[in-house]
C-alpha positions, -999 to +999 in steps of 0.1 A: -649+603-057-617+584-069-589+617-084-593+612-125-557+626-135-534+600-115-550+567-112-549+537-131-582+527-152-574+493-134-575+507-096-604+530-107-621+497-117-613+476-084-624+509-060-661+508-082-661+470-078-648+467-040-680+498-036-711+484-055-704+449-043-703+459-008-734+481-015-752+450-027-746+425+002-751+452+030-777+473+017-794+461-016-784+493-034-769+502-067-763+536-074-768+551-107-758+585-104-719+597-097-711+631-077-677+641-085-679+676-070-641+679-060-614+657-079-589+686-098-598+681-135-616+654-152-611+623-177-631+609-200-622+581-192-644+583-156-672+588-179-671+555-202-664+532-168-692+548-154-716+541-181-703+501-181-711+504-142-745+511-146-750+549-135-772+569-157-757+606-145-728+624-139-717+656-119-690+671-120-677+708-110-641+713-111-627+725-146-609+752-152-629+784-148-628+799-183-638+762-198-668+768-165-679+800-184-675+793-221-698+763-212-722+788-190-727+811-222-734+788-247-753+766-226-741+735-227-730+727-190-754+692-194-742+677-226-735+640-237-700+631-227-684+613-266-651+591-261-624+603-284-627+572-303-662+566-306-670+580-342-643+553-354-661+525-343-692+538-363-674+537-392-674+498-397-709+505-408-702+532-436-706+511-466-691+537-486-656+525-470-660+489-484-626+482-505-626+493-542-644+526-532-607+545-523-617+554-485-611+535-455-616+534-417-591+554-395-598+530-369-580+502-394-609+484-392-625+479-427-663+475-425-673+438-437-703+431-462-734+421-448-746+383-461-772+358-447-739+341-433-726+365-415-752+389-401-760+368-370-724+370-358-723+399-334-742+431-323-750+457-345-747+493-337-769+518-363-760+554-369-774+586-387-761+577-424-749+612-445-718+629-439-700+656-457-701+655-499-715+620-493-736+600-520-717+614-551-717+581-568-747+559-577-730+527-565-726+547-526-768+546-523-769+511-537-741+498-509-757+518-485-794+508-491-786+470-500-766+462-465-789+478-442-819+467-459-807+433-455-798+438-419-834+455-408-851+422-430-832+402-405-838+419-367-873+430-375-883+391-390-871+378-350-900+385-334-887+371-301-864+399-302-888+425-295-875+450-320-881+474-347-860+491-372-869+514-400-849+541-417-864+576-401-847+610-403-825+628-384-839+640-349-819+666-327-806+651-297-814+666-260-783+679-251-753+684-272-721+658-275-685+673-261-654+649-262-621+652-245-612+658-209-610+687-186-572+694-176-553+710-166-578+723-136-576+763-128-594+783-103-582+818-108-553+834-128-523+814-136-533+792-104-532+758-120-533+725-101-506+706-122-484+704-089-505+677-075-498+650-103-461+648-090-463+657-053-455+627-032-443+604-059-436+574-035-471+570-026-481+571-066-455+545-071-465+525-042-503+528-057-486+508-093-466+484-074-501+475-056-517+473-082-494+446-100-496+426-067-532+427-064-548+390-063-583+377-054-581+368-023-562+397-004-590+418+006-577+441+028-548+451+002-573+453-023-598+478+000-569+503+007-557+504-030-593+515-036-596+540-008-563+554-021-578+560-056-602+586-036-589+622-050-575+635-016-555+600-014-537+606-046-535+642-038-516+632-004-545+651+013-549+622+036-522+593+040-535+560+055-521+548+091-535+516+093-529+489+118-500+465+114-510+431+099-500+405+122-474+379+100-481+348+091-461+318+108-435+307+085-451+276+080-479+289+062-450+303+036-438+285+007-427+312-014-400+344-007-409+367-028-380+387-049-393+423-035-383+428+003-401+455+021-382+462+056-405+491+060-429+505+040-415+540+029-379+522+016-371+512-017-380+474-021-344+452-016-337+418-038-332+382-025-296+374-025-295+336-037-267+318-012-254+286-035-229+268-018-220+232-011-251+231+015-273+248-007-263+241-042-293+249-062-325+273-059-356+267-077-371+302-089-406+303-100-421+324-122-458+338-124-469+359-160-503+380-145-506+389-184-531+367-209-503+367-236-472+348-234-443+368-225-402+368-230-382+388-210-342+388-194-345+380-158-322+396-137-317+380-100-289+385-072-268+356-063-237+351-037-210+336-066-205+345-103-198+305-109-232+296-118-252+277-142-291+282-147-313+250-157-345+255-175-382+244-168-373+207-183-339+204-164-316+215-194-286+241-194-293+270-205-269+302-214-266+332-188-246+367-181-231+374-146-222+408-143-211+425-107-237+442-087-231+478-085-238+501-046-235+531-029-253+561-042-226+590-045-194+565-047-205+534-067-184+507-061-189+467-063-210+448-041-191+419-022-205+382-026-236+398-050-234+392-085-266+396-112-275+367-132-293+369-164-311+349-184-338+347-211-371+331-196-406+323-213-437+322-189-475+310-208-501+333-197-517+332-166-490+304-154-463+296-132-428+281-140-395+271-130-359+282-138-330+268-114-297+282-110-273+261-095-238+265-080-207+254-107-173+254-102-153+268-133-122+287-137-122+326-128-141+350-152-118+381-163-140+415-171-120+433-202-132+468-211-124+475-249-129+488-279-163+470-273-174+491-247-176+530-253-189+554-230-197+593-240-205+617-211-202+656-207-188+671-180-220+675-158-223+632-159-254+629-184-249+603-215-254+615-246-270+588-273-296+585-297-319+603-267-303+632-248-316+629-205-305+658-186-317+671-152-334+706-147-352+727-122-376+751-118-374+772-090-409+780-075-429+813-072-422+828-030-454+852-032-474+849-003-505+845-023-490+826-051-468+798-046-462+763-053-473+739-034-482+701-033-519+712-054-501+743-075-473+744-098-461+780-106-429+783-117-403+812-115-391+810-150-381+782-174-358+754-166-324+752-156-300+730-161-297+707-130-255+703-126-240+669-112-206+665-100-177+678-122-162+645-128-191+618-122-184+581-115-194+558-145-198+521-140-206+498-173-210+465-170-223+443-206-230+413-217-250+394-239-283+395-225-278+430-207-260+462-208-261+487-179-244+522-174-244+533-137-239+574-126-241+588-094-265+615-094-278+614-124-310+599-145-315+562-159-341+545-171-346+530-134-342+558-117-338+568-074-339+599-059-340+617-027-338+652-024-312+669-003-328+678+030-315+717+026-328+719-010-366+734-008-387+751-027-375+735-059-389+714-086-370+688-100-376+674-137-360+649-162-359+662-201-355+638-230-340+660-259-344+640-297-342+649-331-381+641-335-403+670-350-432+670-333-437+706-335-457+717-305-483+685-308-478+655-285-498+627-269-504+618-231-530+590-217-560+592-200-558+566-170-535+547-193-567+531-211-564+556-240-544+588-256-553+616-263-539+646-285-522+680-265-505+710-275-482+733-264-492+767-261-471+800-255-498+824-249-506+805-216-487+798-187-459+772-185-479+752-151-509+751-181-491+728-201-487+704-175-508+670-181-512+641-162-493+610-173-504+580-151-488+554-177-461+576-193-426+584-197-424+616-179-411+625-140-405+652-117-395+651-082-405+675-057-396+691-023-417+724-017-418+736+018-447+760+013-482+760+013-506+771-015-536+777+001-552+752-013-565+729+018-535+707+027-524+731+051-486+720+048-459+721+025-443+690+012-415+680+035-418+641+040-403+633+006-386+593+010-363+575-018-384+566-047-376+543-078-394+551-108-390+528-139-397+538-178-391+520-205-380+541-236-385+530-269-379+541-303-394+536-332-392+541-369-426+545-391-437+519-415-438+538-452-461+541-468-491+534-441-529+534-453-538+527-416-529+564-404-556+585-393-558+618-401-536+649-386-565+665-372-575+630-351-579+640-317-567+609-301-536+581-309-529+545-302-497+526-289-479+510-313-481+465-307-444+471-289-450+495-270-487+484-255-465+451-246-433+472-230-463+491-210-482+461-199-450+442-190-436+473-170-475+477-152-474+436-146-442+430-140-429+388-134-434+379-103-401+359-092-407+338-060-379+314-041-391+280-037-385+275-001-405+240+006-389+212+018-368+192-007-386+164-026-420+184-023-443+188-055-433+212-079-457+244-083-462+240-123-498+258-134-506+264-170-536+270-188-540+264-230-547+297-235-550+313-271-531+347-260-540+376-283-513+406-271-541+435-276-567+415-251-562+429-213-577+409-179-584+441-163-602+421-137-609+392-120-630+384-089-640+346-078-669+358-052-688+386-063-729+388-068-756+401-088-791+409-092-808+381-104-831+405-126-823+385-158-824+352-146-857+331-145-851+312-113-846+337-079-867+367-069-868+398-084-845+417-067-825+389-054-789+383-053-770+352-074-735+348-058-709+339-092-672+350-107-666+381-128-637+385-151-637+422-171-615+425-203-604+452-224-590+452-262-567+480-269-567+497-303-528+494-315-512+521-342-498+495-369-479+523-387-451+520-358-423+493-350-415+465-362-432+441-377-420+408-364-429+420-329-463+405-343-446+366-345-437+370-307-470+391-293-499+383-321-529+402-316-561+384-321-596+394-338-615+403-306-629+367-299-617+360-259-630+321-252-640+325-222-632+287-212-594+299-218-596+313-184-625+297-162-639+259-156-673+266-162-700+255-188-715+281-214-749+281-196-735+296-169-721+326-184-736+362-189-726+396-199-727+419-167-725+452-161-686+462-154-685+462-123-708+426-120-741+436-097-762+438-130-765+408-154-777+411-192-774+391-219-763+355-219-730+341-238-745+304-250-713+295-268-693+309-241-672+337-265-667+373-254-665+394-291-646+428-285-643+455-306-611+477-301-610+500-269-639+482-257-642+472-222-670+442-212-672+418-184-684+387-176-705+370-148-700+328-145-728+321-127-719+297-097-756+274-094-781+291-121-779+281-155-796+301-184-832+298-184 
């Protein structure tokens, strides 16, 4: 049972893949029926990955008690579990939305008319045809009729294909259709379990940083990250203590990679570069986990601002140096650490080199003008187009109702967090990068650690803007999709608490009591954490005929900001060369055409499968092959600007499946998501997506289709 309010749709989909493959090759079992009888709060996103899996059911038991009983009376605790965005798929088959008829799909997704030459080119899904004042105009019926006439003609004269469609009339279904999720969990009163989607933030960030490590062939890495996804791991319920893995000898490594863990609960350190006559050049490679082609400012530490930076083809290339800021309550300058930035370009799914090299040149003088202006208040917090201060809540003391690492129940409204009188500012700009530096206070990379004497207190970062949003605003589910929320007074402030597993929103926590809700402690091991956001603001594109409408229950990313996420969730992987001189240079690139909205949520080289669909092999045999899962994301094109399209294009939901694997067309089949059941085969070898779907892919490694 993996928690549904904190993880990642991408760790969910390892822990279900790491399960039902190991189910398969020790026991010859696939389940088809989930039990989720304790996560706190569900998504509906568990629901849709379930389905892809294969299971048939679903359980679940804790939602919040009045939700329980309103379901009770009315009864509808079995129903059929709708994503948000579901309806606007449908809607590429209303006719009526053709262009010259003044309505359109929400979705942005105009439905295309049905002729002999296209009908063959991808699935079809049918639906109940009436809605609302529907068929007010003759030329509806005859756009209606005409299309689907045409498309029954052509699946019912395939007689291979085992199928019959007619038009019938509307039959009631079994059980009725719900859509949304179930948070914020509650038990009893104002006893909400929002405290649990912040307690122990280091482990939560140590689950992301995993995650964007993850790789095929690290098994054991990729087996905790799943048992971690289990709700009590998320919860901090129960903490691993694994054994230490025994290091590799340093000849086996030929990469240091930028991110130096000295222990595991510390905040990662970075590679200082050491040019100097001995060593007067380091080659850096670069790996981009990400299917589109990414541009980026890398920042790295080296031992002398006197440096010059070569790209991939050996020419000079323009950088910054700026001084590397330390200490945490005094800032001051580093000594013999400088940052070097410079723009880099990485293909998808490929590695490549940048060198900087040692250069002697005359002393660089740092002059702070007119160019450089800095507005703070007296409690240290910068004031810009955004307004970040700190607050606090300070935490119910009942004995029977108290915050804890599950609960949140607050005393009373925020307060204003104060910093030191007169902070320390450090700015340092240049032309690829500006940073401001404050001690005690928030940034957009941010590290905290809570005073030791400091308990029973929670600590929160507020974003203060102009934007009218009224009391509507959006959070994700799993970060694989958004869905509406509101603010409401009438209920308490804890209730209003979401979980934001791929969002812009933190607070730290240090409670030293329990809440009675089965940890049995209060939360006194908090460590350093770094959290990073990225902020962005955006201006609407007037007019936009692509908007839904205000009573939508879900919302999409904008292009910019889908790529600012998946570039902060994947981050570039920088590695020091460190083989001996004159040794081969690690260049890998594939000819790959990236679309920005098309994710590689998985990939797996050795996985297997039932060989139920495949003529050679037993029934009930396994087929051992590769699996590769994709998602296309649904992006709101009424946000940001539009030449972010010329960098990141998004594509028209066709993946090429030879893009990413060496492996002939007959090989390759649909498969269930998380690969143990096969389905239909892909003879030309193309994976067609329709947005917010999900799909993967089996390569068969010895059968071919039959």
């Amino acid at each position: 049972m993996n928690d549904e309010a904190n993880s990642h749709w991408l760790s969910i989909v390892q822990q279900l893949t790491t399960g039902h493959q190991w189910l398969l090759d020790n026991l010859g079992y696939i389940p088809k029926n989930s039990w989720a009888i304790d996560p706190f709060g569900h998504s509906s996103t568990q629901p849709y990955l379930l389905k892809l899996a294969g299971f048939e059911n679903s359980l679940i038991q804790r939602i919040h008690y009045r939700v329980k009983k309103e379901l009770a009376s009315n009864r509808q605790l079995e129903f059929k579990w709708r994503q948000l965005w579901d309806p606007k798929v449908c809607c590429q088959f209303d006719f009526k939305r053709l262009p010259g008829n003044g309505v359109t799909c929400p979705w942005g997704v105009a439905p295309r008319k049905i002729t002999y030459k296209n009908v063959e080119e991808s699935n079809v899904v049918l639906f109940p045809l009436g809605d609302d004042f529907r068929y007010d105009r003759s030329n509806e019926w005859d756009n209606q009729y005409s299309n689907y006439e045409m498309l029954i003609e052509y699946i019912n004269g395939n007689d291979d294909w085992n199928a019959e469609v007619q038009f019938s009339e509307i039959k009631m279904s079994d059980f009725p259709v719900l859509s949304g999720d179930f948070f914020t969990y509650a038990d009893r009163n104002a006893h909400y379990w929002s405290g649990y989607y912040t307690s122990r933030p280091f482990y939560k960030n140590m689950d992301r940083v995993l995650l964007a490590y993850l790789r095929d062939r690290v098994e054991q890495a990729r087996r905790a990250l799943a048992l971690f996804q289990h709700h009590d791991g998320q919860a901090a319920y129960y903490l691993l203590k694994e054994p230490p893995i025994k290091d590799q000898t340093q000849d086996d490594i030929y990469f240091d990679v930028d991110d130096i863990w000295r222990k595991h609960d510390e905040i990662p350190a970075k590679i200082t570069i050491a040019l100097d006559v001995v060593s007067p050049s380091r080659r850096i490679v670069l790996y981009n986990a990400l299917a589109f082609k990414r541009h980026e400012i890398l920042t790295v530490l080296v031992s002398s601002p006197h440096v010059e930076v070569f790209d991939p083809e050996g020419n000079p290339m323009m950088a910054q140096i700026s001084p590397a800021v330390a200490g945490e309550k005094r800032l001051g300058f580093a000594e013999n650490k400088f940052q070097l930035s410079f723009p880099v370009t990485v293909d998808p799914l490929a590695l490549t080199i940048y060198t900087p090299g040692a250069r002697l040149m005359e002393d660089i003088t740092f002059q702070a003008g007119n160019s450089t202006r800095v507005v703070t208040n007296r409690n240290g917090l910068i004031k810009a187009l955004v307004s970040t201060d700190g607050t606090t809540y300070d935490t119910q003391k009942d004995k029977d109702s108290n915050s804890g690492a599950y609960l949140f129940i607050p005393k009373g409204h925020a307060q204003e967090f104060k910093a030191d009188a007169f902070p320390e500012i450090v700015v340092t700009e240049g032309v690829y990068k500006a940073t401001l530096y404050t001690a005690l206070s928030v940034e957009i990379s941010n590290s905290f650690l809570i005073d030791p004497q400091v308990d029973d207190l929670e600590l929160a970062m507020r974003f203060a803007t102009d934007i009218k949003n009224g009391d509507v605003f959006y959070t994700d589910l799993n970060g694989m999709q958004m869905i509406k929320r509101r603010y409401f007074e009438k209920i308490p402030l804890q209730a209003n608490f979401y979980p934001l597993p791929a969002a812009a929103y933190i607070e730290n926590r240090r409670l030293s009591r329990d809440d009675n809700r089965g940890l049995n402690q209060g939360v006194l091991d908090n460590v350093r954490t770094r959290h990073t956001f990225k902020l962005i603001h955006e201006f609407a594109n007037t007019p936009c005929k692509l908007k839904p409408p205000p009573e939508h229950p879900s919302g999409q990313l904008s292009l910019g900001a889908h790529v600012a996420q998946q570039m902060l969730l994947q981050p570039m992987i920088a590695m020091h060369y460190s083989a001996r001189a004159g040794a081969e240079r690690p260049l890998y690139a594939r000819s790959i055409a990236a679309a920005a909205d098309v994710v590689l949520a998985s990939y797996h080289a050795h996985v297997h499968a039932k060989c139920v669909h495949v003529e050679q092999g037993k029934d009930g045999g396994t087929t051992a092959g590769m699996g590769l899962t994709f998602q296309r994301v649904h992006l709101d094109a009424c946000y940001g600007k539009k030449d972010t399209a010329k960098w990141y294009p998004p594509g028209d939901g066709q993946v090429q499946l030879s893009d990413f694997v060496d492996a002939p067309p007959d090989r390759m089949y649909e498969s269930s998501l998380t690969y143990v059941h096969l389905q239909s085969a892909l003879p030309r070898g193309v994976l067609t997506l329709c947005p917010m779907e999900v799909r993967s892919v089996f390569i068969n490694h010895t059968l071919k289709h039959g």
